[in-house]
TIROKE-207837 format. One record per atom (N, C-alpha, C, O): atom name; x, y, z; residue number from 1. Coordinates in nm, 3 decimals, always signed. Example, Ala and Ser with C-alpha at 12.3 -4.5 7.8 and 13.67 -1.06 7.14 Angstrom:
% TIROKE-207837
N/+1.319/-0.569/+0.780/1
CA/+1.230/-0.450/+0.780/1
C/+1.320/-0.330/+0.780/1
O/+1.424/-0.332/+0.846/1
N/+1.285/-0.225/+0.708/2
CA/+1.367/-0.106/+0.714/2
C/+1.290/+0.003/+0.787/2
O/+1.341/+0.114/+0.804/2
This chain:
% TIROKE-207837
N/+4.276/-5.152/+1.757/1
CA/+4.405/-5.135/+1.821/1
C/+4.491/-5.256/+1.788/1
O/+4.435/-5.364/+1.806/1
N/+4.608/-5.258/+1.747/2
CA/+4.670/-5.338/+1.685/2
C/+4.797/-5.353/+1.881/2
O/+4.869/-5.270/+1.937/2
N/+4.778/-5.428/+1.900/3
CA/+4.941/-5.491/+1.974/3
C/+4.954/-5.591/+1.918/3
O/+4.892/-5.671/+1.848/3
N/+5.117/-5.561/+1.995/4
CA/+5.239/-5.646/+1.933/4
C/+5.207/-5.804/+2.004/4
O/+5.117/-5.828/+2.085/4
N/+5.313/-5.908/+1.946/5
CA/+5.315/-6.016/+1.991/5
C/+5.489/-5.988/+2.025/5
O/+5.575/-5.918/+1.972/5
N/+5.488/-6.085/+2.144/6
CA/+5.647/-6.118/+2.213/6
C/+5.669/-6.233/+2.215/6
O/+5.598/-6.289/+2.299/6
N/+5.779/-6.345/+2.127/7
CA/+5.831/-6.452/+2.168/7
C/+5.857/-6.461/+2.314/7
O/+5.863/-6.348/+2.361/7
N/+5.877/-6.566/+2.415/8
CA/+5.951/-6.552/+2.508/8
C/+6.003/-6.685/+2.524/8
O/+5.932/-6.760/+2.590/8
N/+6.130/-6.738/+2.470/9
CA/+6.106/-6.937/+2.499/9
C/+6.000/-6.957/+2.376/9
O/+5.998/-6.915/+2.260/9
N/+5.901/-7.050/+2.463/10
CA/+5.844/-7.144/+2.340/10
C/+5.679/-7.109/+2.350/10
O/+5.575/-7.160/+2.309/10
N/+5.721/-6.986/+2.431/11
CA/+5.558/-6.916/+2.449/11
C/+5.547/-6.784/+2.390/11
O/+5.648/-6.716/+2.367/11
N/+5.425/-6.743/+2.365/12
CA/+5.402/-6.638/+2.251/12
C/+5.296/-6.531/+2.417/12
O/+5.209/-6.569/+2.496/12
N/+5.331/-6.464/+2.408/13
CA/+5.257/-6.284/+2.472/13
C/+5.181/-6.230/+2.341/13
O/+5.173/-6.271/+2.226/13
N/+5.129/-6.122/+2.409/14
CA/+5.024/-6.046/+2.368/14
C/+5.135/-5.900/+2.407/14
O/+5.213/-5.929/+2.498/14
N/+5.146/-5.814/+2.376/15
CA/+5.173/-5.714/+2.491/15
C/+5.079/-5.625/+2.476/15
O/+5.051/-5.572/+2.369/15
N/+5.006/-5.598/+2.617/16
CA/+4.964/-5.456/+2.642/16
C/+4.990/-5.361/+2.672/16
O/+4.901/-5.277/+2.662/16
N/+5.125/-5.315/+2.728/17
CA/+5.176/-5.208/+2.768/17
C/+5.343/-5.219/+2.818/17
O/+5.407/-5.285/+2.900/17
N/+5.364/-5.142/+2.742/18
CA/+5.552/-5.146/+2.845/18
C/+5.575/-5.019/+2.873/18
O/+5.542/-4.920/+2.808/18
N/+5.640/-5.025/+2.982/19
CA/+5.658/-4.939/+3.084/19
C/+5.826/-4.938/+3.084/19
O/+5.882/-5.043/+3.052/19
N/+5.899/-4.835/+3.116/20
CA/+6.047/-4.835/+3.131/20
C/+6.056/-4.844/+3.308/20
O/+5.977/-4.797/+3.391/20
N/+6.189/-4.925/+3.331/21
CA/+6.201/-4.969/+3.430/21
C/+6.260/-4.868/+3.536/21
O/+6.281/-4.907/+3.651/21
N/+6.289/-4.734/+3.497/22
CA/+6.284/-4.637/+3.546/22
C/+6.210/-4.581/+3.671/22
O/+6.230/-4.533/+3.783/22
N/+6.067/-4.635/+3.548/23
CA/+5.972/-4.545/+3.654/23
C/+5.937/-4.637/+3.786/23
O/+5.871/-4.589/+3.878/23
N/+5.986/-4.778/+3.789/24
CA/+5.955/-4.819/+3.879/24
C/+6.053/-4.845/+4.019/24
O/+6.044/-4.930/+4.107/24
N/+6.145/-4.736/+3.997/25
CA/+6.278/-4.750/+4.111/25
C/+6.247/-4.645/+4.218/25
O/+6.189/-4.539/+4.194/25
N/+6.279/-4.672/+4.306/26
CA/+6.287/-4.620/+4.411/26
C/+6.315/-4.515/+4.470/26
O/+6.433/-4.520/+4.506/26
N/+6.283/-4.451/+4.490/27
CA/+6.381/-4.289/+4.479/27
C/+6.505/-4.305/+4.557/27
O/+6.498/-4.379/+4.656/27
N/+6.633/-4.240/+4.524/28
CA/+6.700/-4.242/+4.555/28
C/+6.807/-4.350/+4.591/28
O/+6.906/-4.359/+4.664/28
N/+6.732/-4.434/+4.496/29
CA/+6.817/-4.630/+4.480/29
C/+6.801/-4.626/+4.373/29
O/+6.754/-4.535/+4.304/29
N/+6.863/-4.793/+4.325/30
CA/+6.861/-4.834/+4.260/30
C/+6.783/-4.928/+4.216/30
O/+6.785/-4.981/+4.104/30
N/+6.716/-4.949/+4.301/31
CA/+6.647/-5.088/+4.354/31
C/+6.457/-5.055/+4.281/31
O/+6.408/-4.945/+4.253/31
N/+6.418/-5.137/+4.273/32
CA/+6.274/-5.151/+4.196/32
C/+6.188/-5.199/+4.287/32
O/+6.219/-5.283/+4.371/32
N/+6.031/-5.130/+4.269/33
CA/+5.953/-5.160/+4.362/33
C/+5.881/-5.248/+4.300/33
O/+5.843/-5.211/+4.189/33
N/+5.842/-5.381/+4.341/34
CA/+5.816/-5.468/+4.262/34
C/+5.651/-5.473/+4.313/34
O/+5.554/-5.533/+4.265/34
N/+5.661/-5.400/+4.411/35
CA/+5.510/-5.429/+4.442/35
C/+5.428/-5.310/+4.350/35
O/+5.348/-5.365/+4.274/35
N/+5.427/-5.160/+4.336/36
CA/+5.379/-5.102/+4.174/36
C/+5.425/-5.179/+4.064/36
O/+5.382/-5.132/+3.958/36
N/+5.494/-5.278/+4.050/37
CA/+5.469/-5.363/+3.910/37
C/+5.374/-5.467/+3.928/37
O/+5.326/-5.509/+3.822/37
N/+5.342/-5.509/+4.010/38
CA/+5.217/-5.592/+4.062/38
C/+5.084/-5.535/+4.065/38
O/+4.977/-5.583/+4.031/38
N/+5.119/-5.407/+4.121/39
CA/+4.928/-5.325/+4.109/39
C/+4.919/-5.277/+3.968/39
O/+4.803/-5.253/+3.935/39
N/+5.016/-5.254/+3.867/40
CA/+5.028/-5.222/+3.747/40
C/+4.962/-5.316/+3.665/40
O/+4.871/-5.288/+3.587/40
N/+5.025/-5.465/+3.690/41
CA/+4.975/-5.606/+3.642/41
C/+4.820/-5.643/+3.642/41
O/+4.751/-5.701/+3.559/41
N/+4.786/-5.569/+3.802/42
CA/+4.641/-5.663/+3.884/42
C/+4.545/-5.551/+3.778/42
O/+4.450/-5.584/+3.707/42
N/+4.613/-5.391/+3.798/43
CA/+4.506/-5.269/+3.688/43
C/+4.524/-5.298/+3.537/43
O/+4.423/-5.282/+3.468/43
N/+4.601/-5.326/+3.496/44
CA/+4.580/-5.365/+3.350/44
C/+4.511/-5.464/+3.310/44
O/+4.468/-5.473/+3.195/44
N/+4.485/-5.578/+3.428/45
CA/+4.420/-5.749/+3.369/45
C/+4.513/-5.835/+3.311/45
O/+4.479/-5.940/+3.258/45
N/+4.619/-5.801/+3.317/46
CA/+4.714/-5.922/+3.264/46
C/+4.754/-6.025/+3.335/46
O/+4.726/-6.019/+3.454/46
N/+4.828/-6.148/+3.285/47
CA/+4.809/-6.225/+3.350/47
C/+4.969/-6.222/+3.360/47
O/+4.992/-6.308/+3.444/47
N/+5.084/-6.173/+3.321/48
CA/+5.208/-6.210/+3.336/48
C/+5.303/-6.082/+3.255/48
O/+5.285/-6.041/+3.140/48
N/+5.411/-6.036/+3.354/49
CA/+5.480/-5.946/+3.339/49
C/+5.652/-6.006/+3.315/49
O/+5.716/-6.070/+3.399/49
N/+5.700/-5.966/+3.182/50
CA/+5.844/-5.994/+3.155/50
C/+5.876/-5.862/+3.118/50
O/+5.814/-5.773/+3.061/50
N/+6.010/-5.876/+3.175/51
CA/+6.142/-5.775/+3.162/51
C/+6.258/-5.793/+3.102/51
O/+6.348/-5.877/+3.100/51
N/+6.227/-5.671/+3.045/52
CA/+6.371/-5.641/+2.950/52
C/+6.463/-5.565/+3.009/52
O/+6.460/-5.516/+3.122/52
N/+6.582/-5.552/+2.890/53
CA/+6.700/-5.466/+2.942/53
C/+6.602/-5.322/+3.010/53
O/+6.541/-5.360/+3.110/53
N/+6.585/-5.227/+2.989/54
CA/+6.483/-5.142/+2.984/54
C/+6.394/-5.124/+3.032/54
O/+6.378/-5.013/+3.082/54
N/+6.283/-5.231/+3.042/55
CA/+6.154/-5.201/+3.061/55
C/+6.072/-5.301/+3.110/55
O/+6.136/-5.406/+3.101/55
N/+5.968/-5.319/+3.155/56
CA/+5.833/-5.414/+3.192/56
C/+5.746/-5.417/+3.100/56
O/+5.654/-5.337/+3.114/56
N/+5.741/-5.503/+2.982/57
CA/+5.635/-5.578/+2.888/57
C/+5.527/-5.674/+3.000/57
O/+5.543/-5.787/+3.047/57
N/+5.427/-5.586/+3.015/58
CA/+5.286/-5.631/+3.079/58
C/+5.170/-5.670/+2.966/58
O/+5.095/-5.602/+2.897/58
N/+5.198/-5.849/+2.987/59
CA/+5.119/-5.934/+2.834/59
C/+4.996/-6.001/+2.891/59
O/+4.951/-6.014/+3.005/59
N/+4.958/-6.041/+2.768/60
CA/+4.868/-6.161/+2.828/60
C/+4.930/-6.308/+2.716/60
O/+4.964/-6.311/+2.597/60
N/+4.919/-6.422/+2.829/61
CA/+4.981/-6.528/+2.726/61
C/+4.870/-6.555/+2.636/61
O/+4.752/-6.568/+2.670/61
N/+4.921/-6.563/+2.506/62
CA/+4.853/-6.665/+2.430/62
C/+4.825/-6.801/+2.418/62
O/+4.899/-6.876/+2.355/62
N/+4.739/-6.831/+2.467/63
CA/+4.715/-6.994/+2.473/63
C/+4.726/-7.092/+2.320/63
O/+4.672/-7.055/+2.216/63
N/+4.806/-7.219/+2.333/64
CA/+4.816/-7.288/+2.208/64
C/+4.684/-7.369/+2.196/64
O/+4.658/-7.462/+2.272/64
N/+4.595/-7.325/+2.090/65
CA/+4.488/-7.386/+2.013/65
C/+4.519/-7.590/+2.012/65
O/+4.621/-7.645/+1.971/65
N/+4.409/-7.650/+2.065/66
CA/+4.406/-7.779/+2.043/66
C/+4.311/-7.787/+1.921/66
O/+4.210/-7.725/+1.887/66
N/+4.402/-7.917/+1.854/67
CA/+4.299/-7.897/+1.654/67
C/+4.340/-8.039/+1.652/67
O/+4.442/-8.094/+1.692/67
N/+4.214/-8.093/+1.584/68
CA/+4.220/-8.221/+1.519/68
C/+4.201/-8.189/+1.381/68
O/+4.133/-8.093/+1.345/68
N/+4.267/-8.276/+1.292/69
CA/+4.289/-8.253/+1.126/69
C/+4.172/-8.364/+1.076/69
O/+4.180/-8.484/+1.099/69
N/+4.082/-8.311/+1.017/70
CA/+3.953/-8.373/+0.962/70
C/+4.009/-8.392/+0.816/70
O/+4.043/-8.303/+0.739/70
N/+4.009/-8.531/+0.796/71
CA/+4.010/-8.591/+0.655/71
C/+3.848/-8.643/+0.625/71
O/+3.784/-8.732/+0.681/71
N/+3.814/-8.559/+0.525/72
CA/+3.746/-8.596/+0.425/72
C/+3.726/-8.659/+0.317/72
O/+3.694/-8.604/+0.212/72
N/+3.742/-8.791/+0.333/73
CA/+3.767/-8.897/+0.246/73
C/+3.709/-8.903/+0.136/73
O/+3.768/-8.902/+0.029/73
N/+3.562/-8.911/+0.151/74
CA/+3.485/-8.888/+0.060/74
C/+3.529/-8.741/-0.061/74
O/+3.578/-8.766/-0.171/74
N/+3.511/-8.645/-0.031/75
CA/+3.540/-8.553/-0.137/75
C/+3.687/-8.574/-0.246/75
O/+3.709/-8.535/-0.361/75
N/+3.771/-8.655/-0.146/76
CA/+3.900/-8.707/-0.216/76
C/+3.894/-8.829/-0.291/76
O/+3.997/-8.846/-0.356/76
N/+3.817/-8.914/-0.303/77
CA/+3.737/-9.004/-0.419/77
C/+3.695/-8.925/-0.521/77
O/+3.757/-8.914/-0.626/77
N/+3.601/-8.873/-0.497/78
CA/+3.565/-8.812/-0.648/78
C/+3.594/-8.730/-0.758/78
O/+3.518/-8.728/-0.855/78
């Protein structure tokens, strides 16, 4: 299964699922139930939900890799 990746700022998502923000209004408002975007969040396993014009991108963040750069001195002598 291939998902997408989402910039957001200076952090990178995973997305697992987007949802249109439709389905999460209220009947007969306008208004959004934020608590089914929360049991949506807790049933999928994600750890963090962003919104678009549109819709609820339910991701998981990608964590930035810590790396040390190994010089091999030796092989660069010979």
């Amino acid at each position: 299964m291939i998902n997408n990746l989402y910039k957001h700022g200076d952090k990178l998502y995973k997305i697992k699922r987007e949802i249109p923000t439709h389905n999460f209004q209220q009947k007969g408002t306008n208004h959004l139930n934020m608590e089914f975007v929360k049991a949506w969040r807790d049933w999928l396993g994600v750890d963090h939900v962003l919104r678009t014009q549109n819709s609820f991108l339910f991701v998981e963040t990608v964590e930035d890799i810590e790396f040390e750069e190994i010089n091999n001195e030796e092989e660069e002598e010979v």
